[in-house]
MIDRENVO-441039 format. One record per residue (C-alpha): residue number from 1; residue in three letters; y negated, z, x negated. Coordinates in pm, 1 decimal, padded with zeros to 6 digits. Example, Ala and Ser with C-alpha at 12.3 -4.5 7.8 and 13.67 -1.06 7.14 Angstrom:
BEGIN
1, ALA, 00450.0, 00780.0, -01230.0 $
2, SER, 00106.0, 00714.0, -01367.0 $
//
This chain:
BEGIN
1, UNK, 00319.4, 00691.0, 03176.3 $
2, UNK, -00047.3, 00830.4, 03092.5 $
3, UNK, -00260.4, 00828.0, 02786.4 $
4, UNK, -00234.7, 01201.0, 02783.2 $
5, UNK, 00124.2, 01169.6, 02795.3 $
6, UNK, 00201.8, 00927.0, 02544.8 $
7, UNK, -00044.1, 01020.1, 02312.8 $
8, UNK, 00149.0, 01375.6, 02345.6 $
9, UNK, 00468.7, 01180.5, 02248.0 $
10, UNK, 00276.3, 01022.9, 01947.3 $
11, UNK, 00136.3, 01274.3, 01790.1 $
12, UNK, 00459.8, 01488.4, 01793.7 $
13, UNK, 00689.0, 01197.8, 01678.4 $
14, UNK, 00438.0, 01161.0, 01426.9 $
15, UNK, 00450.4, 01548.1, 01312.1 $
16, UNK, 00871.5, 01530.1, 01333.1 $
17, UNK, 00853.9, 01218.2, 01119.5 $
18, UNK, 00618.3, 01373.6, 00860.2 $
19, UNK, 00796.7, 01657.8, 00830.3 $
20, UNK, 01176.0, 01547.5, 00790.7 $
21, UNK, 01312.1, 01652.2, 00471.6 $
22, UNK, 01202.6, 01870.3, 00213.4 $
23, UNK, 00948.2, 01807.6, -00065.8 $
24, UNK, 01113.5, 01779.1, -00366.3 $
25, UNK, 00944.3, 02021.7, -00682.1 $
26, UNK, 00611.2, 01801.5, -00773.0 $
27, UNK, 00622.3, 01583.9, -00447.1 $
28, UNK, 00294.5, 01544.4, -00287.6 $
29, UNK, 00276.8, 01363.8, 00011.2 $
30, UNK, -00011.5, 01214.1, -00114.9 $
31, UNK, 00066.9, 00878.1, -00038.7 $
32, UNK, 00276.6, 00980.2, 00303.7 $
33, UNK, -00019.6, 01092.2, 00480.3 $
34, UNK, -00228.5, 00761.8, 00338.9 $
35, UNK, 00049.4, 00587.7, 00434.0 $
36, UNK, 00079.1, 00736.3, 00773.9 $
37, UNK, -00370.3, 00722.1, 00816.3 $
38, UNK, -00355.2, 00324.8, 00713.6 $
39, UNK, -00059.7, 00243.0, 00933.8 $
40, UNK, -00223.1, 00431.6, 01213.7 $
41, UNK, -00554.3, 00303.7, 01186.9 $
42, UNK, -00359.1, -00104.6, 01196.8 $
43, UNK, -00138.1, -00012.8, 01465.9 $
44, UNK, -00384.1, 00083.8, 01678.3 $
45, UNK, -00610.5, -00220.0, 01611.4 $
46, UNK, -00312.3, -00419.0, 01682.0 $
47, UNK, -00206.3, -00223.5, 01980.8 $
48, UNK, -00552.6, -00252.4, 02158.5 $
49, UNK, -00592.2, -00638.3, 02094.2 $
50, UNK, -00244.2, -00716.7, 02228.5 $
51, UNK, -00311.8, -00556.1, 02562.4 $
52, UNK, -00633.4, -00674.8, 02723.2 $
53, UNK, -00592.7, -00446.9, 03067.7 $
54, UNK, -00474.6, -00126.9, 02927.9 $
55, UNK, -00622.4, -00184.7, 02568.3 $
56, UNK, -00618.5, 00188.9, 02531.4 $
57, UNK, -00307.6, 00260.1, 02587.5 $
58, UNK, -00158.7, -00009.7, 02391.9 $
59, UNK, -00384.5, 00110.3, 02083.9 $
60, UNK, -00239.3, 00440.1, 02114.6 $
61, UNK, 00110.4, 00290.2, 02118.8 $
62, UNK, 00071.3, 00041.1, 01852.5 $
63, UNK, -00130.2, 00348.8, 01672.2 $
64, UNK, 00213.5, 00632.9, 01699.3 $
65, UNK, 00409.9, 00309.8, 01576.5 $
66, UNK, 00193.6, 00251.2, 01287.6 $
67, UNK, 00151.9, 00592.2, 01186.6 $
68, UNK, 00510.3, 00665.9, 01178.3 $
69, UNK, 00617.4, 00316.5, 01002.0 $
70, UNK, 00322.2, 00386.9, 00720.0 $
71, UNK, 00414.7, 00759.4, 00711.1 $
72, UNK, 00816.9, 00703.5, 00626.6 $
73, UNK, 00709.4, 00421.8, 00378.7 $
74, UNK, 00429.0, 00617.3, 00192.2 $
75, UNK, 00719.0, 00897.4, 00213.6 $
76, UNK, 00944.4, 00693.2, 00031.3 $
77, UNK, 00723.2, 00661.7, -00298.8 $
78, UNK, 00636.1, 00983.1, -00281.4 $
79, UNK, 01041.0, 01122.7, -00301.2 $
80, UNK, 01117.4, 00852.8, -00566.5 $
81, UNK, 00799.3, 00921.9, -00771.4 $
82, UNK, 00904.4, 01336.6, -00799.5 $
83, UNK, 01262.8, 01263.2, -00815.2 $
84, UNK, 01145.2, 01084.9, -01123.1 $
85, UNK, 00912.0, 01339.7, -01293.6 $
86, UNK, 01170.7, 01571.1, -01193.7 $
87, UNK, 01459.3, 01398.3, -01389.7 $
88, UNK, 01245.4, 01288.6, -01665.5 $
89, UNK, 01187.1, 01542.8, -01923.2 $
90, UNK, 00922.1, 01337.3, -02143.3 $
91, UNK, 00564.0, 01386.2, -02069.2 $
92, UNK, 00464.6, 01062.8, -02307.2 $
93, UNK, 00630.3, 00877.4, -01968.7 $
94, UNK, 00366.2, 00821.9, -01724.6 $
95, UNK, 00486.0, 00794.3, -01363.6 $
96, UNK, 00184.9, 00660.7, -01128.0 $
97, UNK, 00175.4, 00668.3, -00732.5 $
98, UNK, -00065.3, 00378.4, -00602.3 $
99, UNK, 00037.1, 00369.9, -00288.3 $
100, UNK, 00179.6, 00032.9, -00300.0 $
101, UNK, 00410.9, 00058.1, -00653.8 $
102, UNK, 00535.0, 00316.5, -00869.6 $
103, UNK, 00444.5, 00264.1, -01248.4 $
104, UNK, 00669.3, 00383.6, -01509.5 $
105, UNK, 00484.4, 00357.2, -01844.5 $
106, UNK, 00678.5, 00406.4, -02158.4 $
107, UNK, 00456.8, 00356.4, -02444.7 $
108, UNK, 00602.7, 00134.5, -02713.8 $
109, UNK, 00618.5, 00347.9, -02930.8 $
110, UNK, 00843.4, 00597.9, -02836.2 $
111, UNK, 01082.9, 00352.4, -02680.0 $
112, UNK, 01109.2, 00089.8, -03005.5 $
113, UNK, 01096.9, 00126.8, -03388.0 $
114, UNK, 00824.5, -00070.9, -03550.2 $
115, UNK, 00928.0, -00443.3, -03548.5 $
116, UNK, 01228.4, -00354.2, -03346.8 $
117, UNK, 01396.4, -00470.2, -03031.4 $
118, UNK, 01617.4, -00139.8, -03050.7 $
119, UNK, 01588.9, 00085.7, -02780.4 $
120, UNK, 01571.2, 00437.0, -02960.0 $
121, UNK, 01877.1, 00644.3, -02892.4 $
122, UNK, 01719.8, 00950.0, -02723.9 $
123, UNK, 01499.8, 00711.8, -02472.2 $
124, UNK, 01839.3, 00517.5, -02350.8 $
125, UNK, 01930.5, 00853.2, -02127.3 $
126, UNK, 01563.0, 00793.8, -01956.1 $
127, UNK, 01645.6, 00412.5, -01892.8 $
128, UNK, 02007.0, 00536.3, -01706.3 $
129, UNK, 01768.0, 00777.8, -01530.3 $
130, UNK, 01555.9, 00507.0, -01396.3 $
131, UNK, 01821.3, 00278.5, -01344.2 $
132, UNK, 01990.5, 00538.9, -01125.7 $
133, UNK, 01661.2, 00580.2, -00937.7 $
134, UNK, 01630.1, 00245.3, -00881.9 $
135, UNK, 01995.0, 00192.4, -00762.7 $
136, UNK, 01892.2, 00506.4, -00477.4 $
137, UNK, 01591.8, 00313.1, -00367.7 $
138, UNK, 01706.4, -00044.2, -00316.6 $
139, UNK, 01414.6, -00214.2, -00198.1 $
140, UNK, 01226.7, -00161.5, -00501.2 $
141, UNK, 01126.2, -00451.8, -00696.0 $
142, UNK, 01106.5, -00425.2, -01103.5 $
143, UNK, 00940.6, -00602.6, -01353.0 $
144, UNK, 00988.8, -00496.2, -01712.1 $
145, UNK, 00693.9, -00598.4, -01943.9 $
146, UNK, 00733.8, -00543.2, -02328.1 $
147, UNK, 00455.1, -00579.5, -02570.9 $
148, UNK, 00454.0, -00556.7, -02973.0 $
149, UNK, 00175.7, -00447.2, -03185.0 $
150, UNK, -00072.0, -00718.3, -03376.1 $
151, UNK, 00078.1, -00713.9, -03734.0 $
152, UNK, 00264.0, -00987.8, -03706.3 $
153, UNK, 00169.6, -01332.4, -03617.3 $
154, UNK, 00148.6, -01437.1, -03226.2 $
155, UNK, 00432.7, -01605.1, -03170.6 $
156, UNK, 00666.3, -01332.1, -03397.6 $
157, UNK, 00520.5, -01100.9, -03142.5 $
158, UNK, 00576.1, -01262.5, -02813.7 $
159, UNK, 00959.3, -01345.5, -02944.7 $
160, UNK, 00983.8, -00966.2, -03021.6 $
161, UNK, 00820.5, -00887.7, -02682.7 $
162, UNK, 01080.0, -01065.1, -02494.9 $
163, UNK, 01367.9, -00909.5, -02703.2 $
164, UNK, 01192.0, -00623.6, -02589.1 $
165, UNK, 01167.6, -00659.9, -02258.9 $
166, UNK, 01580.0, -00789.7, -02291.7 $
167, UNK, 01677.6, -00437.4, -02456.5 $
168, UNK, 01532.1, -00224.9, -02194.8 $
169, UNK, 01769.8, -00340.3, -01942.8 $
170, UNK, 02055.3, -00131.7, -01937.2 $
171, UNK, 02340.0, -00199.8, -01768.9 $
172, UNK, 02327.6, 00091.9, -01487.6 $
173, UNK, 02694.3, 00307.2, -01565.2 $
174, UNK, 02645.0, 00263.6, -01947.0 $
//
Protein backbone atom coordinates (compact mmCIF):
# COMPACT_ATOMS: atom_id res chain seq x y z
CA UNK A 1 0.00 0.00 0.00
CA UNK A 2 1.46 3.69 -0.58
CA UNK A 3 1.92 6.66 1.62
CA UNK A 4 -0.55 8.46 -0.53
CA UNK A 5 -2.86 5.75 -0.03
CA UNK A 6 -2.81 5.16 3.50
CA UNK A 7 -2.44 8.50 4.51
CA UNK A 8 -5.87 8.87 2.37
CA UNK A 9 -7.30 6.11 4.67
CA UNK A 10 -6.02 8.09 7.78
CA UNK A 11 -7.11 11.16 7.38
CA UNK A 12 -10.70 10.02 6.46
CA UNK A 13 -10.96 7.47 9.37
CA UNK A 14 -9.83 10.26 11.30
CA UNK A 15 -12.68 12.77 9.93
CA UNK A 16 -15.49 9.65 10.36
CA UNK A 17 -14.22 9.18 13.89
CA UNK A 18 -14.40 12.91 14.76
CA UNK A 19 -17.50 13.32 13.52
CA UNK A 20 -19.66 10.30 14.93
CA UNK A 21 -22.39 11.48 17.01
CA UNK A 22 -23.84 14.66 17.65
CA UNK A 23 -22.63 17.46 19.96
CA UNK A 24 -24.68 17.64 22.71
CA UNK A 25 -26.07 21.65 23.60
CA UNK A 26 -22.67 23.25 25.24
CA UNK A 27 -20.28 20.42 23.94
CA UNK A 28 -17.15 21.70 22.53
CA UNK A 29 -14.88 19.40 21.19
CA UNK A 30 -12.36 21.24 22.75
CA UNK A 31 -10.60 18.55 24.23
CA UNK A 32 -11.51 15.95 21.14
CA UNK A 33 -9.47 17.72 18.72
CA UNK A 34 -6.47 18.13 21.57
CA UNK A 35 -7.05 14.82 22.16
CA UNK A 36 -6.98 13.72 18.60
CA UNK A 37 -3.55 16.56 17.83
CA UNK A 38 -1.59 14.86 21.02
CA UNK A 39 -2.42 11.30 20.09
CA UNK A 40 -1.43 12.05 16.55
CA UNK A 41 1.61 13.81 17.14
CA UNK A 42 2.75 10.25 19.71
CA UNK A 43 1.56 7.88 17.28
CA UNK A 44 3.46 9.05 14.73
CA UNK A 45 6.69 9.35 16.80
CA UNK A 46 6.03 5.89 17.76
CA UNK A 47 5.13 4.71 14.34
CA UNK A 48 8.39 6.09 12.70
CA UNK A 49 10.80 4.65 15.45
CA UNK A 50 9.27 1.16 15.24
CA UNK A 51 9.94 0.83 11.55
CA UNK A 52 13.52 1.65 10.60
CA UNK A 53 13.05 0.87 6.55
CA UNK A 54 9.76 2.42 5.91
CA UNK A 55 9.91 4.91 8.95
CA UNK A 56 7.47 7.03 7.03
CA UNK A 57 5.03 4.98 6.52
CA UNK A 58 4.93 3.49 9.85
CA UNK A 59 4.72 7.20 11.33
CA UNK A 60 1.79 7.78 9.30
CA UNK A 61 0.23 4.54 10.56
CA UNK A 62 1.09 4.81 14.12
CA UNK A 63 0.02 8.72 13.50
CA UNK A 64 -4.06 7.69 12.00
CA UNK A 65 -3.92 5.23 15.12
CA UNK A 66 -3.03 7.85 17.52
CA UNK A 67 -5.17 10.43 16.25
CA UNK A 68 -8.20 8.37 16.30
CA UNK A 69 -7.45 6.66 19.90
CA UNK A 70 -6.76 10.46 21.39
CA UNK A 71 -9.72 11.82 19.36
CA UNK A 72 -12.54 9.16 20.83
CA UNK A 73 -10.93 9.64 24.35
CA UNK A 74 -10.78 13.53 24.35
CA UNK A 75 -14.47 12.89 22.86
CA UNK A 76 -15.47 11.15 25.78
CA UNK A 77 -14.86 14.14 28.34
CA UNK A 78 -16.14 16.35 26.20
CA UNK A 79 -19.94 14.37 26.00
CA UNK A 80 -19.76 13.73 29.80
CA UNK A 81 -18.64 17.30 30.66
CA UNK A 82 -22.01 18.90 28.54
CA UNK A 83 -24.17 16.10 29.52
CA UNK A 84 -23.32 17.49 32.90
CA UNK A 85 -23.82 21.29 32.47
CA UNK A 86 -26.72 20.22 30.61
CA UNK A 87 -28.40 18.28 33.53
CA UNK A 88 -27.18 20.54 36.13
CA UNK A 89 -29.22 23.55 36.61
CA UNK A 90 -26.85 25.39 39.27
CA UNK A 91 -24.34 27.76 37.98
CA UNK A 92 -22.50 27.92 41.68
CA UNK A 93 -21.36 24.13 40.27
CA UNK A 94 -18.29 24.47 38.35
CA UNK A 95 -17.71 21.72 35.77
CA UNK A 96 -13.93 21.95 34.34
CA UNK A 97 -12.52 20.11 31.13
CA UNK A 98 -8.59 19.61 31.53
CA UNK A 99 -8.16 17.31 29.19
CA UNK A 100 -7.16 14.61 31.45
CA UNK A 101 -10.20 14.87 34.39
CA UNK A 102 -13.41 16.44 34.72
CA UNK A 103 -13.78 18.65 37.95
CA UNK A 104 -17.02 19.00 39.58
CA UNK A 105 -16.71 21.80 42.19
CA UNK A 106 -19.49 22.25 44.63
CA UNK A 107 -18.61 24.93 46.95
CA UNK A 108 -19.24 24.08 50.58
CA UNK A 109 -21.41 26.16 51.06
CA UNK A 110 -24.21 25.45 49.09
CA UNK A 111 -23.87 21.73 49.57
CA UNK A 112 -23.59 21.77 53.76
CA UNK A 113 -25.07 23.93 56.57
CA UNK A 114 -22.49 25.57 58.72
CA UNK A 115 -20.95 22.89 61.03
CA UNK A 116 -22.93 20.28 59.25
CA UNK A 117 -22.31 16.95 57.61
CA UNK A 118 -25.96 17.25 56.06
CA UNK A 119 -26.19 17.31 52.54
CA UNK A 120 -28.83 20.16 51.87
CA UNK A 121 -32.04 18.80 50.46
CA UNK A 122 -32.19 20.67 47.12
CA UNK A 123 -28.29 19.71 46.27
CA UNK A 124 -29.10 15.73 46.85
CA UNK A 125 -31.01 15.77 43.18
CA UNK A 126 -27.44 17.16 41.74
CA UNK A 127 -25.48 14.27 43.59
CA UNK A 128 -28.15 11.50 41.79
CA UNK A 129 -27.31 13.56 38.68
CA UNK A 130 -23.68 12.95 38.97
CA UNK A 131 -23.99 9.65 40.22
CA UNK A 132 -26.02 8.77 37.13
CA UNK A 133 -23.27 10.35 35.00
CA UNK A 134 -20.81 8.53 36.51
CA UNK A 135 -22.66 5.13 36.29
CA UNK A 136 -22.85 6.09 32.04
CA UNK A 137 -19.15 6.62 31.96
CA UNK A 138 -17.61 3.69 33.81
CA UNK A 139 -14.08 4.24 33.53
CA UNK A 140 -14.13 7.31 35.42
CA UNK A 141 -12.32 7.44 38.57
CA UNK A 142 -13.77 9.72 41.64
CA UNK A 143 -12.38 11.16 44.49
CA UNK A 144 -14.63 13.15 46.78
CA UNK A 145 -12.72 15.80 48.89
CA UNK A 146 -14.69 17.71 51.67
CA UNK A 147 -13.34 20.64 53.50
CA UNK A 148 -14.88 22.75 56.57
CA UNK A 149 -14.31 26.30 57.29
CA UNK A 150 -11.56 27.53 60.13
CA UNK A 151 -13.91 28.27 63.13
CA UNK A 152 -13.46 25.40 64.75
CA UNK A 153 -10.38 23.81 65.97
CA UNK A 154 -8.22 21.48 63.45
CA UNK A 155 -9.02 18.35 64.33
CA UNK A 156 -13.14 19.28 64.79
CA UNK A 157 -12.62 20.26 61.22
CA UNK A 158 -10.88 17.40 59.62
CA UNK A 159 -13.56 14.95 61.60
CA UNK A 160 -16.32 17.16 60.00
CA UNK A 161 -14.45 17.03 56.64
CA UNK A 162 -14.55 13.38 56.50
CA UNK A 163 -18.28 13.22 57.57
CA UNK A 164 -18.37 15.39 54.76
CA UNK A 165 -16.82 13.74 52.31
CA UNK A 166 -19.08 10.36 53.82
CA UNK A 167 -22.50 12.35 53.16
CA UNK A 168 -21.84 13.19 49.65
CA UNK A 169 -21.94 9.69 48.60
CA UNK A 170 -25.23 8.78 47.65
CA UNK A 171 -26.25 5.62 47.04
CA UNK A 172 -26.95 5.86 43.05
CA UNK A 173 -31.14 4.83 42.82
CA UNK A 174 -31.86 6.82 46.06
Amino acid sequence: MSVKTTTGLACAGLLLLTGCGEPLPGQTNERTQQGAIIGGLLGGIAGAASDRDDALKSGVVGAAAGAAIGGVIGNSLDRQAAELRQQIDNDRVQIINTGNELIVRMPQDILFDIDSAAVRGGLQSDLRILARNLQNYPSSRVEVIGHADNTGSVVYNQDLSARRRRSARLPPNR
